[in-house]
C-alpha positions, 0 to 999 in steps of 0.5 A, spaced: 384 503 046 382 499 053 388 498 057 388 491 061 393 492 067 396 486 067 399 487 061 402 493 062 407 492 068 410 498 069 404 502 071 401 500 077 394 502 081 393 506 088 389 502 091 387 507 097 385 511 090 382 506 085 375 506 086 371 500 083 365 504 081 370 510 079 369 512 072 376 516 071 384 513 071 388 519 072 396 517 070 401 520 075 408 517 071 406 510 072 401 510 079 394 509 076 389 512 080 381 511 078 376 516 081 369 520 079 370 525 074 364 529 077 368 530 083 374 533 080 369 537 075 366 540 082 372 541 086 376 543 080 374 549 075 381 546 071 378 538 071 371 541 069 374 544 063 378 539 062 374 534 062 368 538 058 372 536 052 369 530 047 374 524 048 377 522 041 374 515 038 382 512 040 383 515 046 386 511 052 381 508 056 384 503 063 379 498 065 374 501 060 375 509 064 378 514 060 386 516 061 388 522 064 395 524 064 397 528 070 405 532 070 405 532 076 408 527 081 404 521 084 406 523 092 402 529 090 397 528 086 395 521 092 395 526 097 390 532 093 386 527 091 385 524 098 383 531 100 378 532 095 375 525 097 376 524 104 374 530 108 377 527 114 384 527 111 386 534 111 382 538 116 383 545 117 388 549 122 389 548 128 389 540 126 396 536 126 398 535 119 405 533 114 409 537 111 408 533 104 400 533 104 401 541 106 406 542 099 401 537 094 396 540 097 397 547 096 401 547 089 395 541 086 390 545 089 393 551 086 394 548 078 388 546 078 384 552 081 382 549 088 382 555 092 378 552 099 385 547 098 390 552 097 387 557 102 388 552 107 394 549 106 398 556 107 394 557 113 397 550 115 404 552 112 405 559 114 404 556 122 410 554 121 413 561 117 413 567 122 412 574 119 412 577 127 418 576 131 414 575 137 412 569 134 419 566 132 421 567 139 416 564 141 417 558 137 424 559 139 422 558 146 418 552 146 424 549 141 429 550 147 425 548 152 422 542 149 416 543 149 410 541 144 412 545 137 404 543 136 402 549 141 406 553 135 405 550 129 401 544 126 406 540 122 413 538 124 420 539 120 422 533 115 428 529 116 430 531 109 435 538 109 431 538 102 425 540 104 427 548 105 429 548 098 422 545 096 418 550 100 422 556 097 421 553 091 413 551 092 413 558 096 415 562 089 410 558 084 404 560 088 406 567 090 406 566 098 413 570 099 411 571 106 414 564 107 420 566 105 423 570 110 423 566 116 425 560 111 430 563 108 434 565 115 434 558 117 437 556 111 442 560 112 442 558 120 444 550 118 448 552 113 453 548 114 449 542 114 445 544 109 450 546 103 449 540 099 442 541 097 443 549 096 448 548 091 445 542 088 438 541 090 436 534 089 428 530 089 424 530 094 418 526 095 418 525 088 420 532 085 426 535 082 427 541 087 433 546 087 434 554 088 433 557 082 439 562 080 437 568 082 434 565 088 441 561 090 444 569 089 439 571 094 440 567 099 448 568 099 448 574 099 443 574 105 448 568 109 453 573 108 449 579 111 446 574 117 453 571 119 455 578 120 450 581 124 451 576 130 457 582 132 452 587 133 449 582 138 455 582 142 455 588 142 448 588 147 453 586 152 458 592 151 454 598 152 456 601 159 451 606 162 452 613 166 448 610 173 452 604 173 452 603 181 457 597 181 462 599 175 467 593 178 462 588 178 458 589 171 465 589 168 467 583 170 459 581 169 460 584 162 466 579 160 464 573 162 457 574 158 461 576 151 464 570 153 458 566 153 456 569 147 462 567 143 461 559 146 455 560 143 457 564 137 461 557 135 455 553 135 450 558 132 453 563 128 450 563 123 443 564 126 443 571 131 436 570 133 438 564 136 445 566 141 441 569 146 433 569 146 430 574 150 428 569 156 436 570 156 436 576 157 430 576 162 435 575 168 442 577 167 446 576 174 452 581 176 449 586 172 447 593 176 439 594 174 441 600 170 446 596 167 441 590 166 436 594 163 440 597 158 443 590 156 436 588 156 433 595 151 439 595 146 438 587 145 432 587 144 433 593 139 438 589 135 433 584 134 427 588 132 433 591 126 436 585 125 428 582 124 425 588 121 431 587 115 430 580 115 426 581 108 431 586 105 437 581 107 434 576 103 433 580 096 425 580 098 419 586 099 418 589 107 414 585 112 408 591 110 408 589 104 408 581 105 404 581 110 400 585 106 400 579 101 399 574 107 392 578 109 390 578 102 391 570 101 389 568 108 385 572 112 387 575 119 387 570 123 389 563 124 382 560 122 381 556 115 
C-alpha cells in the first residue's frame, strides 16, 4: 500500500536525506528518510541481507519506494546515513567531529556490520579516553592551561551530564572497554554534579540511557575507593628524607603545601589526579632539593598505583588487557 505523505502527518521526511531519485524510505520512529538501496547493500552486509528478501505483495511503500522499519533513533540513524552517503561528512581522525556523530556512527556502524565506520568512530572516540596516564596528564595540562583540547582529542565534551552514561552504556554494546576506565573516573570526579543521571539516567539525543545495575554497582563501589585515594596523595608531601639540608624550612614548606592540597581537596576531592598534576610538582619553592626530589618520586608513585589500578577500581580487566583489546580493534596508532 503506497503511502501519501500529506495524509499521514505524524511522519515527517528528512530533507538532508530524501533524495528524489532514491529508491528506499527507511522509517526512524516518525523521521522518513529516502535513499538508495544499493548503497546500504554495499556498505552494509546486514542491509544486503535484508534487503534480498522478496517484498510481500501489500507491503509498505511511500512515495512508491519500499518501507523499511529502523529501531533505532532518528539522531542516529541521520548521522549514519550521511556518513555512508557523504564522504566529507565524517572524516578520519586527526578531524574535528561531535560526539553525537562519533556515538550514531559507532553503535549503527556496528548494528549493522559497517566496519570501516565503526573502526573510526573508536579511533575518534578513544581520543578522548586515556588508556596511558601520560596521555590523561597531558590532556589535563592543556585543560589547565586553556589551550585547544583539539591538539588532544578531536570531539568536545557535551554540555548534557548524560553523555558519560551514554558512553558507557555505548562502550558495553560494542565491547570497547578501554573507554571505560577513564570514563568511569571522571564520572566519579563530577559526582556531585552528576548524581541525578547516575541514579536515573534520562534520554539523550534521543535515546533512553541509564547505567545498568551492575554497572551503577560498579561505579559506586569505584567512587568510594576513588574518594579515598586523594589521602595517599597528601601523603607525597609527608615524606621526610635523611639528607634534608634545611629541616626547619622544609617543614614549615611541607605545612603549607598539605595546606594547598587540602584547598584544593575541597574542589577536587573526588578526582586525585587532578589535586596536584605533575606540572605542579615540577617546581616545589622552600623544599630542599633532597626533599624536593623525593616529594616529586613519591607523587609521582602515587599516581602511577592510583592510575595502574584504576581498572580493577571500577570492576573491569587490567590496562594489559584493555589495551590488548583496543590494539585489536583499532590498530596501534591514531590513524583510521
Amino acid at each position: 500500500m503506497d503511502q501519501n505523505l500529506d495524509e499521514v502527518p505524524t511522519l515527517e521526511r528528512d530533507e538532508e536525506l530524501w533524495y528524489e531519485d532514491g529508491n528506499i524510505v527507511l522509517q526512524a520512529e516518525n523521521c522518513l528518510f529516502k535513499v538508495y538501496r544499493g548503497v546500504l547493500a554495499s556498505r552494509s552486509p546486514v542491509f544486503q541481507d535484508m534487503l534480498s528478501f522478496p517484498q510481500p505483495p501489500d507491503s509498505d511503500l511511500v512515495d512508491g519506494c519500499p518501507l523499511v522499519h529502523l529501531h533505532d533513533s532518528p539522531a542516529e540513524v541521520k548521522v549514519f546515513l550521511r556518513a555512508l552517503y557523504d564522504p566529507e561528512f565524517f572524516p578520519p581522525f586527526p578531524s574535528r567531529t561531535t560526539f553525537d556523530t562519533i556515538i550514531g556512527c559507532l553503535r549503527l556502524g556496528h548494528k549493522y556490520g559497517v566496519e570501516n565506520l565503526r573502526r573510526r568512530a573508536l579511533v575518534h572516540l578513544s581520543s578522548g579516553c586515556d588508556t596511558e596516564l601520560s596521555r590523561h596528564e597531558t590532556a589535563s595540562n592543556v585543560v589547565d592551561d586553556a589551550m585547544a583540547l583539539s591538539a588532544i582529542m578531536t570531539w568536545s565534551w557535551p554540555e548534557d551530564r548524560l553523555y558519560s552514561i551514554r558512553l558507557i552504556q555505548v562502550a558495553r554494546e560494542v565491547n570497547a572497554l578501554w573507554l571505560l576506565p577513564e570514563t568511569f573516573y571522571n564520572l566519579a570526579a563530577d559526582f556531585e554534579e552528576g548524581i541525578t543521571v547516575i541514579l536515573h539516567g534520562g534520554v539523550f539525543n534521543g535515546s533512553p540511557t541509564r547505567l545498568t545495575l551492575e554497572d551503577q554497582m560498579a561505579f559506586f563501589k569505584g567512587y568510594a575507593i576513588q574518594s579515598r585515594s586523594t589521602t595517599e596523595f597528601h601523603n607525597s608531601f609527608v615524606c621526610e628524607t635523611t639528607g634534608c639540608t634545611s629541616p626547619s624550612e622544609c617543614a614549615q614548606a611541607r605545612v603549607k603545601a598539605i595546606r594547598t592540597l587540602h584547598r584544593r581537596h575541597m574542589t577536587r576531592r573526588n578526582g586525585p589526579l587532578a589535586i596536584w598534576v605533575p606540572k605542579d610538582s615540577l617546581s616545589i619553592p622552600n623544599f630542599c632539593l633532597d626533599c624536593s626530589n623525593a616529594i616529586k618520586a613519591q607523587h609521582a608513585a602515587t599516581r602511577r598505583n592510583f592510575w595502574d589500578a584504576l581498572p580493577s577500581i571500577y570492576g573491569l580487566p587490567p590496562w594489559q588487557e584493555l589495551i590488548q583489546m583496543k590494539v585489536a580493534a583499532i590498530g596501534d596508532s591514531w590513524m583510521a
